[in-house]
Each structure stands twice: as structure tokens, then as C-alpha cells.
N, C-alpha and C positions, 0 to 999 in steps of 0.2 A: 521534391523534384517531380517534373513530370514528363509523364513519354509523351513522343510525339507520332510513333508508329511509323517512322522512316528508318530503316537499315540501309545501311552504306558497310559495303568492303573495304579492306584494306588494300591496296595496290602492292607488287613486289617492292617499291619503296618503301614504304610503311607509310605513303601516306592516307586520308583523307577525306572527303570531299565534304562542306556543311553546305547543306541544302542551302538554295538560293533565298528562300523562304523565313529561315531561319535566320540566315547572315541577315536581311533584310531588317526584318524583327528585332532581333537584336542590336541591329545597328553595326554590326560588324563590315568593315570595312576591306578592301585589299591591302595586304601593309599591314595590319593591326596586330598588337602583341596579344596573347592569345598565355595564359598560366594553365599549367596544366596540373590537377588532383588526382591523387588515388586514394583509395581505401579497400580495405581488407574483402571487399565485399568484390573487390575485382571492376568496381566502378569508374570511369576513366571522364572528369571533369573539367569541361574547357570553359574558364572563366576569364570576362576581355580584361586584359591588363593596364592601369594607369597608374603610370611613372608620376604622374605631380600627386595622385592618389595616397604615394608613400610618403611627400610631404605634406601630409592632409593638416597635423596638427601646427606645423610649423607656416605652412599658409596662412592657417588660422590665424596667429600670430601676427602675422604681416599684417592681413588683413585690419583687425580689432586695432592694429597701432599708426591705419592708414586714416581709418574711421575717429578716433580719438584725438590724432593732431591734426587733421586737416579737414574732419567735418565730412570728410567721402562714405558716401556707401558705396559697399565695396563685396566684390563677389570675384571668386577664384572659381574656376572648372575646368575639367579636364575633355576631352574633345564632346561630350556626351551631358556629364551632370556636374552641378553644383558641387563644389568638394572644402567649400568655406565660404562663409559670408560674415557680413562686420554692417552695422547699421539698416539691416534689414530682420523682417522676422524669421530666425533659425526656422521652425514650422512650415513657412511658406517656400521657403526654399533649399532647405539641406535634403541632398539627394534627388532634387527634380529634373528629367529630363530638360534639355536646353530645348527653346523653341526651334523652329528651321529659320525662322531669318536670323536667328545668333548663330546658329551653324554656319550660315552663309558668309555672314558677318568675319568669322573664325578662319574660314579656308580662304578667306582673300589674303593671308598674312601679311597684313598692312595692320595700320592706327586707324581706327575708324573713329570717329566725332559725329554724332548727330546735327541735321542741320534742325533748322526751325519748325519745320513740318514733319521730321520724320518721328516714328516713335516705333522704335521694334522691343517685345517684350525678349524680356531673356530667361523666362521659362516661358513652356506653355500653361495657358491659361494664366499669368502672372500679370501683378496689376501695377510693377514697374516698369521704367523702359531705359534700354543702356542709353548712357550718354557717352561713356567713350568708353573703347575698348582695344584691347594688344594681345596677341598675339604672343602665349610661351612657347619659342624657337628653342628644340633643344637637337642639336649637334643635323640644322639642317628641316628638322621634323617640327610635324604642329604636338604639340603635345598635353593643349591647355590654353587657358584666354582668363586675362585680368580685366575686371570690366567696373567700370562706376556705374554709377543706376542714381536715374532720378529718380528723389523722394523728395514729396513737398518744403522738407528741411534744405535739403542741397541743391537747392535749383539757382541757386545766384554764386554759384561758383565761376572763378575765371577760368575760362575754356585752358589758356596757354597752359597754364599751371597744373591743372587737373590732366590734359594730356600726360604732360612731362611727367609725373608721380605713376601713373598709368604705366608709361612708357619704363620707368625704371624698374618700379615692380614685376615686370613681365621680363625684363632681364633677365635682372637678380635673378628668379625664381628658375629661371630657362639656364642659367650657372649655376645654379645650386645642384639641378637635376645632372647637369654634365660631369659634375665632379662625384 
């Protein structure tokens, strides 16, 4: 753990305030689920919370079984990082911060398809680029994105198709989380 040498009061509410600086860094949003720790030491830790996070191995799942019958790479993440991948290399991408044009991509809560010219990487510094991507809706909330990724293997996929599978995995996974 490290200090940052910022002290914040607590308000008669009990709440608050994380530095602007911080939220920034972190990437912490308005809105965002926020867990909270303790420990015997009197320590009080806010760690950012993600709901598709807790279906991390069961993504996985989906994932590896989207990759295997349909030839997709294939990458699940939560508003932030990678939380599965299926036909990519686990190393280059488990746990990599998402680029900002995948975020953008995400907070438009539509299907997005690349056209012919575009190519947005979906981590940063990453040497693929999504080819479609959706949006996990859970009860209203962004809470996650399913996304295909070109690899010199899956580039002759039919766009329709590879939507549709896209589009249903981001569902599912967005009813998984509601239930």
C-alpha cells in the first residue's frame, strides 16, 4: 500500500471525499461500486468493485467455448480491464487496462462494428483491434463489454453472424449478473 499524504475528514454524515486526483488515477467514476476492507490494523480500504469480475471464471468459460466453436477471439471486460480472454494471448491481455477509444466505444451502449478503415486497439499498447463489440447491460448499468478482436486467424468472419453471437453473449452475461 502506499500513502499519498492527502488527509480528508469525515463529514457529520460519515461521509468522504476521494481526491479528484485519485478518482482520476484510478479511474473511478460517479456512480461506481466502490468494496470496502478492514483489518485489525484499523486500516479502511476502498477497492473499485466489478460485478462481471465475480463471473470472471464463468466468462472465461463462455469465452474459450465462443473461441472453439466459432473460431472468435474473444475478450470479456469489465468497464476498466480485461477479466477473460479466449483466442488471444492470456499474457498480453489478462488484466490490461482497456485503451480510451474501447472505453468510448463501451459508454456509447450500442453494438459497435468496425468499418474498413477503422482499427481501435482494445488495450492500450495492444496489437489487436476490436472488431465488434456490446455492451453488458445489467439492470439499466454499463457494467462490462464483449468484444471480438481481429487476429490474422479470424479476419474472414461474417460480420452478421459474429455480431449476433457478440450481441447474445453480452446478454446472457448482463442476466447472469441480474440474477
Amino acid at each position: 500500500m502506499k500513502a499519498t499524504g492527502i488527509v480528508r475528514r469525515i463529514d457529520d454524515l460519515g461521509r468522504v471525499v476521494i481526491p479528484k486526483e485519485i478518482r482520476r488515477t484510478m479511474r473511478i467514476r460517479e456512480g461506481d461500486p466502490l468494496e470496502i476492507y478492514t483489518d485489525r490494523d484499523g486500516e479502511v480500504i476502498f477497492k473499485k468493485y466489478s460485478p462481471i469480475g465475480e463471473l470472471s471464471q464463468f466468462a472465461a468459460q463462455y469465452a474459450e467455448t465462443l473461441h472453439k466453436t466459432c473460431g472468435l477471439s474473444v475478450l470479456i471486460c469489465d468497464r476498466d480491464a480485461v477479466i477473460a480472454c479466449a483466442g488471444l494471448p492470456r499474457k498480453e491481455y489478462a488484466d490490461r487496462k482497456l485503451s480510451a477509444e474501447f472505453e468510448e466505444v463501451i459508454s456509447t451502449r450500442n453494438l459497435y462494428t468496425a468499418g474498413s478503415n477503422e482499427s481501435i486497439p482494445a488495450v492500450d499498447g495492444g496489437q489487436h483491434f476490436v472488431s465488434c463489440a456490446m455492451p453488458i447491460i445489467t439492470e439499466g448499468d454499463i457494467t462490462g463489454c464483449v468484444a471480438s478482436i481481429v487476429t490474422p486467424e479470424n479476419q474472414n468472419l461474417q460480420p452478421g453472424l459474429e455480431a449476433k453471437l457478440i450481441q447474445t453473449a453480452a446478454g446472457f452475461l448482463g442476466r447472469q449478473l441480474e440474477n
